[in-house]
C-alpha positions as CSV (number, residue, x, y, z in Angstrom):
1,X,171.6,131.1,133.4
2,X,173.4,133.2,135.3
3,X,176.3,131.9,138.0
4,X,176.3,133.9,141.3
5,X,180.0,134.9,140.7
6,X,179.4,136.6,137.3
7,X,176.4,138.4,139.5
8,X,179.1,139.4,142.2
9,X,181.7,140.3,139.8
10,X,178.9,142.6,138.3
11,X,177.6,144.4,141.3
12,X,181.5,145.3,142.1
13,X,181.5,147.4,139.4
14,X,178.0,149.0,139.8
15,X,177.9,152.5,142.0
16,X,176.8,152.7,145.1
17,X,173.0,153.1,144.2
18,X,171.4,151.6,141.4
19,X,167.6,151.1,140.2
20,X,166.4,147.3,139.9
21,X,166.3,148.7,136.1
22,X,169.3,149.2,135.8
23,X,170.5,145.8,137.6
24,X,167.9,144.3,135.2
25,X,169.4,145.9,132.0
26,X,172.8,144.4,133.2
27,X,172.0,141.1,133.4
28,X,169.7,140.6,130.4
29,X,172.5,142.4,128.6
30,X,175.5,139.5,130.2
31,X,172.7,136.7,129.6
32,X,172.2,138.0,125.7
33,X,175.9,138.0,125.4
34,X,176.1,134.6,127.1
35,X,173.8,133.1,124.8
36,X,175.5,134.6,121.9
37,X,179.1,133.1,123.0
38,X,177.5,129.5,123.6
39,X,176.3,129.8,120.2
40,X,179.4,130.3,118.2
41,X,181.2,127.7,120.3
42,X,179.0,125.1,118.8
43,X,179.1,126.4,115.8
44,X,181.8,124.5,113.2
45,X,185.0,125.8,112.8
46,X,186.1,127.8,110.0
47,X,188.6,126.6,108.0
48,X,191.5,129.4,108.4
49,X,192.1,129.4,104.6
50,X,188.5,130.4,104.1
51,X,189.3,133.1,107.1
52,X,191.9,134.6,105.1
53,X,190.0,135.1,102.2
54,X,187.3,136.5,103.8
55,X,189.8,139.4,105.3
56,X,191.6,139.7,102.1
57,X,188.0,140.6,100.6
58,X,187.5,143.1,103.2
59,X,190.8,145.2,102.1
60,X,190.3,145.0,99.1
61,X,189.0,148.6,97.2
């Protein structure tokens, strides 16, 4: 769901015409990224020493 000041904060930044697509586009996109946000908040924390190793693997050639 979507709060009416994330909706205003949005249409600031839109020009000064728009289509309804491109509103619509815009807010499934914020609601997708929402979602996504309120996932990995519940998700359980990683512990950092498992975070490091990960990164480390990354580097690594």
């Amino acid at each position: 769901m979507i709060t009416k000041e994330t909706l205003v904060n949005e249409l600031k930044d839109f020009p000064e015409y728009f289509t309804i697509n491109e509103l619509l586009e815009r807010l499934i996109l914020i609601e997708k990224m929402k979602r996504k946000s309120m996932k990995l908040n519940k998700k359980s924390k990683i512990p950092i020493a498992e975070v490091d190793q990960e990164v480390e693997r990354w580097f690594k050639y």
